[in-house]
PyMOL commands that place a pseudoatom at each C-alpha (Angstrom):
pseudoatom trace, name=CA, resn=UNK, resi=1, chain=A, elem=C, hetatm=0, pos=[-102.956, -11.910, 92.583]
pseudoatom trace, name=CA, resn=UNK, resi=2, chain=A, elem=C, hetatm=0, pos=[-100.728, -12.832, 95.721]
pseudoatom trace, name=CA, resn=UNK, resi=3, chain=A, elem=C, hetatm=0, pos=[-99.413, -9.575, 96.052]
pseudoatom trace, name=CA, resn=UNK, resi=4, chain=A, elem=C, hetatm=0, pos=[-101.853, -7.268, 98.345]
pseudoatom trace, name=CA, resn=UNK, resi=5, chain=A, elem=C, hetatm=0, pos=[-99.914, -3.703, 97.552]
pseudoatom trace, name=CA, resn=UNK, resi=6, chain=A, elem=C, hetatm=0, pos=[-97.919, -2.011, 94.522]
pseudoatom trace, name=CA, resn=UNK, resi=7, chain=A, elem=C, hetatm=0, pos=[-95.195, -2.146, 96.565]
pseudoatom trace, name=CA, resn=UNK, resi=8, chain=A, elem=C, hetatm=0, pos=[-95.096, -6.263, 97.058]
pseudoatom trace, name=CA, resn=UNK, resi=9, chain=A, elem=C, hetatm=0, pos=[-96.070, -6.772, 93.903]
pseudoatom trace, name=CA, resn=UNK, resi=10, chain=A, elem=C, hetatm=0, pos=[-92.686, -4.812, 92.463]
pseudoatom trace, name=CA, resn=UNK, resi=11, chain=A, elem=C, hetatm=0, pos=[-90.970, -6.697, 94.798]
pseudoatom trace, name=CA, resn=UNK, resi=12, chain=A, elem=C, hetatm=0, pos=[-91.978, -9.919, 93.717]
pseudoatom trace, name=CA, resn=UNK, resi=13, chain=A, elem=C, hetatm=0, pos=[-91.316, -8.825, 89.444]
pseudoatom trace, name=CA, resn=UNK, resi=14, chain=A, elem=C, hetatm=0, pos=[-87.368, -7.836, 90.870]
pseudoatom trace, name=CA, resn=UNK, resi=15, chain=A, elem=C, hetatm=0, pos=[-86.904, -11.210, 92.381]
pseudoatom trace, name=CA, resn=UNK, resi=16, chain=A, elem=C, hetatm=0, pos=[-88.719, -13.288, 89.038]
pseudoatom trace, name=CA, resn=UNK, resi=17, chain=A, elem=C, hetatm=0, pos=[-86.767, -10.891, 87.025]
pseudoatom trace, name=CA, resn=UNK, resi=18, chain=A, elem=C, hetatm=0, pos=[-83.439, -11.772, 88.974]
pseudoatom trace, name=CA, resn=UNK, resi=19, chain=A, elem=C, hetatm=0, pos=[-83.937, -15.776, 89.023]
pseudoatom trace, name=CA, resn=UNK, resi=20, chain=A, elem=C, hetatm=0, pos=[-84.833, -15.554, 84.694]
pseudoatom trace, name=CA, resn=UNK, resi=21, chain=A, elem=C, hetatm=0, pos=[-81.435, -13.456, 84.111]
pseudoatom trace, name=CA, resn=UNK, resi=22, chain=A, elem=C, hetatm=0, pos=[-79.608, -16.224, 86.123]
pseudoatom trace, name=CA, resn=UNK, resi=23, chain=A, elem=C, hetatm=0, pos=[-81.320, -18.833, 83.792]
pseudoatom trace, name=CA, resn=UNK, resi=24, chain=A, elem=C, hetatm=0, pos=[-80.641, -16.975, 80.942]
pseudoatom trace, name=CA, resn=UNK, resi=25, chain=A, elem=C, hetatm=0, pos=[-77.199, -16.210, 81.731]
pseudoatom trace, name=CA, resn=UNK, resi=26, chain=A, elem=C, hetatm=0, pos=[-76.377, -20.002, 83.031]
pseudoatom trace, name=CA, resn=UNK, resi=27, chain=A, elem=C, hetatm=0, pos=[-75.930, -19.238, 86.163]
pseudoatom trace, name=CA, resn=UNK, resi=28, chain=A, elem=C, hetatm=0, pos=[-76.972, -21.247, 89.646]
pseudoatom trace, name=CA, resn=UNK, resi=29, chain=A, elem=C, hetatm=0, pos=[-80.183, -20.151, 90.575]
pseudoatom trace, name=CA, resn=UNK, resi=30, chain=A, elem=C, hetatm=0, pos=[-79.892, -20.699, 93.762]
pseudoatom trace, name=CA, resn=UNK, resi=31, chain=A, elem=C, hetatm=0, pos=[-76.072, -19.386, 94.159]
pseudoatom trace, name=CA, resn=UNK, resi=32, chain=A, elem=C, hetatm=0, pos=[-76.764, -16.126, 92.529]
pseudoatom trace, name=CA, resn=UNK, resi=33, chain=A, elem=C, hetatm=0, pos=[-79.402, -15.501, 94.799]
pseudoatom trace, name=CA, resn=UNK, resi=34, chain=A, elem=C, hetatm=0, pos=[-77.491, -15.770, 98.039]
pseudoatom trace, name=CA, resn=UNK, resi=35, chain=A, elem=C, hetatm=0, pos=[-74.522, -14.223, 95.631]
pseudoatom trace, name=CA, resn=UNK, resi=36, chain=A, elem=C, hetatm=0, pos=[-76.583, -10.998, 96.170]
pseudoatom trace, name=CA, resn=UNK, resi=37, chain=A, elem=C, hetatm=0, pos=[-78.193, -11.472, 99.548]
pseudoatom trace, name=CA, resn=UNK, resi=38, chain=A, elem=C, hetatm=0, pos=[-74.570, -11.351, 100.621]
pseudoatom trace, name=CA, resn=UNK, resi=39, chain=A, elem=C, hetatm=0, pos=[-73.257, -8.209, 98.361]
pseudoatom trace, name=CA, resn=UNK, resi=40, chain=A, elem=C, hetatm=0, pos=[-76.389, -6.687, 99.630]
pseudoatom trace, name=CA, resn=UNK, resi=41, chain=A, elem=C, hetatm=0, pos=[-77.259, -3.836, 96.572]
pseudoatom trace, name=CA, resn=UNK, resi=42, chain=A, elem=C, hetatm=0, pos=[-78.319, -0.509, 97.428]
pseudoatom trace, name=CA, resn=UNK, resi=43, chain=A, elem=C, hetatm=0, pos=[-79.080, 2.862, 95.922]
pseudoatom trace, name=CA, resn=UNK, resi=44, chain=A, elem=C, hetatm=0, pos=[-76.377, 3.990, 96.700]
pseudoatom trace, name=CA, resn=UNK, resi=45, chain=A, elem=C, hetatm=0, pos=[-73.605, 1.632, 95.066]
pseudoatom trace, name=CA, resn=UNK, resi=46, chain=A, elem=C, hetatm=0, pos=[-71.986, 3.025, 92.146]
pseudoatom trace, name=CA, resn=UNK, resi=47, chain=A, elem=C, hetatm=0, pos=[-72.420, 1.894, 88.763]
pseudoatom trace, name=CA, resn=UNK, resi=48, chain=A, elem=C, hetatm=0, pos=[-69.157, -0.220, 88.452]
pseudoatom trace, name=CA, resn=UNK, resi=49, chain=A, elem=C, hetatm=0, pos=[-70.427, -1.864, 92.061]
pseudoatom trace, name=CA, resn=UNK, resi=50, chain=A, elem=C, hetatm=0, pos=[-73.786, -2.587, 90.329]
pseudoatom trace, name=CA, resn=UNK, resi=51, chain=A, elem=C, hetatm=0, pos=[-72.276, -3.778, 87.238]
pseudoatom trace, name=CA, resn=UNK, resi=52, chain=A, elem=C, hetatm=0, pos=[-70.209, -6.701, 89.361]
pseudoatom trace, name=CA, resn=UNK, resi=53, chain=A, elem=C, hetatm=0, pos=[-73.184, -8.090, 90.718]
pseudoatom trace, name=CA, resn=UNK, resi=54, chain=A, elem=C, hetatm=0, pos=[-75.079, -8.698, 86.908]
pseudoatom trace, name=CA, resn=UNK, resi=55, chain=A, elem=C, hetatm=0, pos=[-75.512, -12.110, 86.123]
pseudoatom trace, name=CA, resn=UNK, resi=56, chain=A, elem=C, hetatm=0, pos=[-73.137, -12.007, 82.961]
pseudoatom trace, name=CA, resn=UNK, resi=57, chain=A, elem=C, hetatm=0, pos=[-70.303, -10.574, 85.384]
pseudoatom trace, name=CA, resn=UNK, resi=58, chain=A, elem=C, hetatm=0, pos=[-67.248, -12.289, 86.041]
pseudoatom trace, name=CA, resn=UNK, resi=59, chain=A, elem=C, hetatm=0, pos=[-67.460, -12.435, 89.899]
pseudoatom trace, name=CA, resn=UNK, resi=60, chain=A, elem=C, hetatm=0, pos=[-71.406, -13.710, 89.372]
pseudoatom trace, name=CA, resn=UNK, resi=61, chain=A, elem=C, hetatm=0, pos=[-69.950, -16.301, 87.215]
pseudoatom trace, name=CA, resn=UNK, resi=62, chain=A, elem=C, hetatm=0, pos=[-67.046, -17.222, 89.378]
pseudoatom trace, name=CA, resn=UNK, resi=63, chain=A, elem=C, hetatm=0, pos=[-69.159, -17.566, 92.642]
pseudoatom trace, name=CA, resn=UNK, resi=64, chain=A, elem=C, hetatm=0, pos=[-72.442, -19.655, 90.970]
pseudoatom trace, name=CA, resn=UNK, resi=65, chain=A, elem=C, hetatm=0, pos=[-71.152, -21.955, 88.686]
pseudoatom trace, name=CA, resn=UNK, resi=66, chain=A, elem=C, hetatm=0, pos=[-71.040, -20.428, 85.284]
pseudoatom trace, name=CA, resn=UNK, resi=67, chain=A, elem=C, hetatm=0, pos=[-72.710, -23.195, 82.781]
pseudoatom trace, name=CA, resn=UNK, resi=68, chain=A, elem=C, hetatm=0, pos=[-70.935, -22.512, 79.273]
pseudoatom trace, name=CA, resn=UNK, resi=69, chain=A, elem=C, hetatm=0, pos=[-74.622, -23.243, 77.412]
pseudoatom trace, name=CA, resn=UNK, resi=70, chain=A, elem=C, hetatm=0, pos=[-76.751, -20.574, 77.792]
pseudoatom trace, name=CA, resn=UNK, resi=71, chain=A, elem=C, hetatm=0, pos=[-80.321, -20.561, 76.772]
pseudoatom trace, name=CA, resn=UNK, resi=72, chain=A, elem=C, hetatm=0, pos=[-81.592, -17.058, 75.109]
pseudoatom trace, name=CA, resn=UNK, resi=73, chain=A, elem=C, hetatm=0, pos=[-85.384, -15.871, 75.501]
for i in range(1, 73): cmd.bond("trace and resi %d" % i, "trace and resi %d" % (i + 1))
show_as sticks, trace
zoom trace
């Protein structure tokens, strides 16, 4: 509906998708979004690289607040 090609509308799904596995994961919304507008993922990071940016990581958790209560879907 607000997306006018394919290509914004996967856009927009990878962002939603990103902000839900921060809630889910009890994260800081907002922090984990900078968190990886500063680590700045690309196709061609390796696996273990990708895996350090995931929501349930331990450097996501350090840098946005890790809430102990986390609420499942």
């Amino acid at each position: 509906m607000f997306c006018d090609t394919p290509g914004g509308a996967q856009a927009s799904a990878t962002v939603y998708t990103m902000v839900e596995m921060a809630k889910a994961h009890g994260l800081n919304v907002e922090k984990y979004l900078t968190f990886l507008l500063e680590k700045r993922p690309h196709a061609g990071m390796t696996d273990a690289e990708l895996a350090k940016l995931a929501p349930w990581s331990d450097e996501a958790r350090a840098y946005c607040g890790y809430a102990q209560q986390t609420a499942f879907i």
